[in-house]
C-alpha positions in Angstrom: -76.6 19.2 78.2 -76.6 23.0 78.3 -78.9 22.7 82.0 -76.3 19.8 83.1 -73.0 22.0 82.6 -74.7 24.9 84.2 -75.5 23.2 87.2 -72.5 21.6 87.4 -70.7 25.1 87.3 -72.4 26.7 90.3 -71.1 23.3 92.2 -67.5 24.6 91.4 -68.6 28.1 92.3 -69.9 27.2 95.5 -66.4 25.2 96.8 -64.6 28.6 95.4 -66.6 30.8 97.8 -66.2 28.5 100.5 -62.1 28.9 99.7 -63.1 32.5 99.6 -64.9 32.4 102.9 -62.7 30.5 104.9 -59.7 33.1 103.4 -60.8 35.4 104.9 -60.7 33.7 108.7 -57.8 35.4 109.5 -58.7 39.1 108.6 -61.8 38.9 110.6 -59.7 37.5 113.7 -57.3 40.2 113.0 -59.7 43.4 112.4 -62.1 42.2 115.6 -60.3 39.9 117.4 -58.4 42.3 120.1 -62.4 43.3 121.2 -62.8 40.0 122.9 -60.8 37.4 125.4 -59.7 34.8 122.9 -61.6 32.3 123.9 -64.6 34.4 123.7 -64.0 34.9 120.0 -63.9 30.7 119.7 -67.3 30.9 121.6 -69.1 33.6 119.1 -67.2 31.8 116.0 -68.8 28.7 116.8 -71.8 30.3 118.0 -72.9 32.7 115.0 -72.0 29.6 113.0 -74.0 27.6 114.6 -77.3 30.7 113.9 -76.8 30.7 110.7 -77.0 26.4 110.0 -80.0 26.6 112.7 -81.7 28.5 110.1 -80.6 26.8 107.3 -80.0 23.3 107.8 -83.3 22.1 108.2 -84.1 23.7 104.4 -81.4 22.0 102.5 -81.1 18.5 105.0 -84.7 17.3 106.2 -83.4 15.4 108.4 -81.2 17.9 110.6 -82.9 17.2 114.0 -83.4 13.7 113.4 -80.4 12.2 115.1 -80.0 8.6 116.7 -78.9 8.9 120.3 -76.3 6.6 119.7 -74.5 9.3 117.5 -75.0 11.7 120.0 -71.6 11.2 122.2 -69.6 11.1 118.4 -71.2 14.6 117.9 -70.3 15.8 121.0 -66.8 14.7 120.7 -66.5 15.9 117.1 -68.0 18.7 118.6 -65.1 19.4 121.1 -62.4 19.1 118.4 -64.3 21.7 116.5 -64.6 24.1 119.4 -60.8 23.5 119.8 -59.7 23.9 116.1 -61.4 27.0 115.9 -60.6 28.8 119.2 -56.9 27.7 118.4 -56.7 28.9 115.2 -57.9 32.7 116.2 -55.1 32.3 118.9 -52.6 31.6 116.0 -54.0 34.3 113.5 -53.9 36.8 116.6 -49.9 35.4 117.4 -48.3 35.7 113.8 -48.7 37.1 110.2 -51.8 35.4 108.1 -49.6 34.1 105.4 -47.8 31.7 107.9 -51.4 30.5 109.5 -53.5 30.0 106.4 -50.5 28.4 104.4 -49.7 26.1 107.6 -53.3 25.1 108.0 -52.8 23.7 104.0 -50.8 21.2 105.8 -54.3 19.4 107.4 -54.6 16.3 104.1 -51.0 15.9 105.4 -51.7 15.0 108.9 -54.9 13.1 107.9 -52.3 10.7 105.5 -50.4 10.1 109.2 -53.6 9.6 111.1 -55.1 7.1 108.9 -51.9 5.1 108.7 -52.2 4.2 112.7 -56.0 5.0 112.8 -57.2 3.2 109.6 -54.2 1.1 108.9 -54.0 2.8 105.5 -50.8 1.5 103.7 -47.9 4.2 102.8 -47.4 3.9 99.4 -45.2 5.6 96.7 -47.7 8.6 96.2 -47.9 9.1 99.8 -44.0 8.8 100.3 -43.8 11.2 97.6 -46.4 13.7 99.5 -44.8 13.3 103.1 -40.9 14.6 101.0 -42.6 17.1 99.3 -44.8 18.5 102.4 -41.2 18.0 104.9 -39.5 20.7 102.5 -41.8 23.3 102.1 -42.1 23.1 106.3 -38.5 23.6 106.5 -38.3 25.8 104.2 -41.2 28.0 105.6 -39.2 27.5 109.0 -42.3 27.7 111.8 -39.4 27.9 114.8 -38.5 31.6 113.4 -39.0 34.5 115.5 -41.4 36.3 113.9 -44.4 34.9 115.0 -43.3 31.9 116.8 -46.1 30.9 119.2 -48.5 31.4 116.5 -46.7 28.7 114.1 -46.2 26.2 116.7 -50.1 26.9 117.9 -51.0 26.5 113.7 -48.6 23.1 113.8 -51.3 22.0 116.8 -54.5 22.7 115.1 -53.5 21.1 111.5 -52.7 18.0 113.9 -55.6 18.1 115.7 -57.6 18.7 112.3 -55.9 15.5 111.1 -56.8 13.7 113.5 -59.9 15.2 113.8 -61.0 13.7 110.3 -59.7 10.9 110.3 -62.2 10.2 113.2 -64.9 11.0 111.3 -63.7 8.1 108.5 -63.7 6.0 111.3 -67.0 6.1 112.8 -67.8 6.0 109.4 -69.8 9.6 109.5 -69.9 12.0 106.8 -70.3 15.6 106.9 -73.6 16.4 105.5 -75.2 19.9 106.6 -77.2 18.2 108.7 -74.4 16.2 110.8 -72.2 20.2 110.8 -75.4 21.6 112.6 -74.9 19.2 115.4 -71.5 19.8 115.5 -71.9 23.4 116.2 -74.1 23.0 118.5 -71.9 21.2 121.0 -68.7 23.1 120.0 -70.7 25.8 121.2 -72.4 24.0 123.9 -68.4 23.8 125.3 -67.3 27.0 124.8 -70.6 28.5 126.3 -68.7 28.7 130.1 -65.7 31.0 128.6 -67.7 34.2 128.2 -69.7 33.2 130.9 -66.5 33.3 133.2 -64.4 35.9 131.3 -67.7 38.1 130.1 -69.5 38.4 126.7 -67.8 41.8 125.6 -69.2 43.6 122.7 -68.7 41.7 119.3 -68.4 43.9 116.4 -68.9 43.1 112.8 -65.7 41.3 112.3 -66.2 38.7 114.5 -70.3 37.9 113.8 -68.7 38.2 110.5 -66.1 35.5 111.3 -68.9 32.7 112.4 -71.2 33.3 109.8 -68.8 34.2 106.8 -65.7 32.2 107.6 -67.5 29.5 109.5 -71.1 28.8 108.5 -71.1 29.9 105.3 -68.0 28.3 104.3 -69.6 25.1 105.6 -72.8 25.4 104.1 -71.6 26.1 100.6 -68.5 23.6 101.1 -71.6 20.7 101.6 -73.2 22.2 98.5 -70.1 22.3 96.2 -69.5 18.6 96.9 -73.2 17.7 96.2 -71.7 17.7 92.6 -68.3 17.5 92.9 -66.1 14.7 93.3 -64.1 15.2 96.7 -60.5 14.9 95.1 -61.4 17.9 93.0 -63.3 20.1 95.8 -60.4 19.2 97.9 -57.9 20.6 95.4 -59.8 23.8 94.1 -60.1 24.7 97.9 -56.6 24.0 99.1 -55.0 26.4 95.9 -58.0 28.8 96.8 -57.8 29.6 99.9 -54.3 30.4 100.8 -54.3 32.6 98.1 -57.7 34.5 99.5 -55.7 35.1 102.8 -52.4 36.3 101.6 -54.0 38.8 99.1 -56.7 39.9 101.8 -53.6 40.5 104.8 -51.4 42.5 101.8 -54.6 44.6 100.6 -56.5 45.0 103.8 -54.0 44.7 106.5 -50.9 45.7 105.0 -48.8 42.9 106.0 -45.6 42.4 104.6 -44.6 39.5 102.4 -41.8 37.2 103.2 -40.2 34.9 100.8 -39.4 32.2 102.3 -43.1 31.4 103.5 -44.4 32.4 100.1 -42.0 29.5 98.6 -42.1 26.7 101.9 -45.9 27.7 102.1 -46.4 27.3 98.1 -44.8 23.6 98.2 -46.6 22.7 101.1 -49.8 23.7 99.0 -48.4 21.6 96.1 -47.8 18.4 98.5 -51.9 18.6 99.5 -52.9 19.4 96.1 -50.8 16.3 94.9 -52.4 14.1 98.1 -55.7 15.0 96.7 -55.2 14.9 93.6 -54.0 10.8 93.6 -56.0 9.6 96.5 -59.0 8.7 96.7 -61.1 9.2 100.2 -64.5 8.8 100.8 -64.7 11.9 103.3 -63.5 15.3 101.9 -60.8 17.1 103.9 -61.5 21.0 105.2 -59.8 23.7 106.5 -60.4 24.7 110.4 
């Protein structure tokens, strides 16, 4: 009993550094992010990501490399919607304050409810209505259209709907996201965004951004598939969506020095509560990540 409860605690360790991990997106974007052409830094986020499962993978998934070549065009378009989740959401931490980005981006189990209702043909039922009310006043409340940091919101609004959508395509082909399946999807995301550093030039990555594809990226990946080894996906989702807002916040206010603002404290907190109350009383067969 004593061996079972010990391994079942490192599972919930594991999905709390990957809400750790992917907190801490934003301060790597913001500390190394000016060294590089945007789109570059999507290119080496991907790509150091995509290192660090190369050497991994294959250790914890036997069967990494052994893909059918009928999955092979679903990677490569999960792979695209990878490279362009990432690449836009260094664009929107570059744009505006963290705590706008990372508490929009909670918004993503949102946008998968909308997706699966026209994708899936999921009914809308009472906990879902209840979700959609709760989610609408924490965004107005929040208020993306403000000044400060405009572009960035409306770039955030994007990539939670393109992360929506983006999962809910992986329900529909029926594909899970095992380590093994990620690897792949690295490798085209950075097979895509191989021509933008080409074109624009490599430039000299520091430690931030290797930091940002193998901490905020890779790793948060690798251990997210290990938490949920364990763990059911309601819970991982709901221990990662309270964690991870929180990481960010606290690491712009310590680190950066960013100022707080109320009102997306309070819209962003609700809009927290909404996806912690989606995955709390839905079940899903896929688990739902941040970008």
């Amino acid at each position: 009993m004593k061996h079972f409860m010990k391994h079942f605690t490192i599972h919930y360790v594991f999905l709390i550094l990957a809400g750790i991990f992917i907190g801490t997106i934003g301060l790597f974007v913001k500390l190394g992010g000016s060294a590089v052409n945007p789109f570059v830094l999507g290119f080496y986020r991907v790509f150091f990501a995509f290192l660090l499962l190369l050497i991994i993978s294959p250790l914890i998934d036997k069967s990494t490399f052994k893909v059918k070549n009928k999955n092979l065009k679903e990677d490569a378009l999960i792979g695209l919607l990878f490279a362009i989740n990432f690449t836009g959401t260094n664009i929107a931490f570059l744009l505006a304050p963290i705590q706008n980005i990372a508490l929009i981006l909670s918004m993503t189990p949102i946008f998968v409810l909308i997706f699966a209702y026209f994708m899936l043909s999921e009914k809308i039922t009472k906990n879902k209505v209840v979700t959609l009310i709760i989610a609408l006043i924490g965004l107005v409340i929040l208020n993306p259209l403000r000044p400060e940091g405009f572009w960035g919101n409306i770039i955030a609004l994007f990539i939670v709907a393109s992360g929506g959508f983006m999962f809910t395509l992986l329900r529909k082909i029926n594909r899970d996201e095992s380590i093994g399946n990620v690897f792949w999807f690295f490798l085209f995301a950075t097979l895509f965004m191989l021509p933008f550093p080409l074109i624009l030039g490599f430039g000299r990555p520091n430690m931030s951004i290797v930091s940002l594809g193998i901490i905020s990226t890779g790793a948060a990946y690798l251990f997210y598939n290990l938490g949920y080894e364990k763990v059911e996906a309601e819970v991982g989702n709901m221990i990662t969506n309270i964690v991870t807002p929180i990481t960010a916040i606290l690491f712009a206010f310590l680190v950066l020095d960013e100022p707080v603002y109320r009102n997306v404290l309070i819209g962003g907190g609700i809009l927290v509560v909404a996806a912690v109350y989606l995955s709390t009383h839905i079940k899903r067969p896929h688990k739902i990540r941040h970008g």
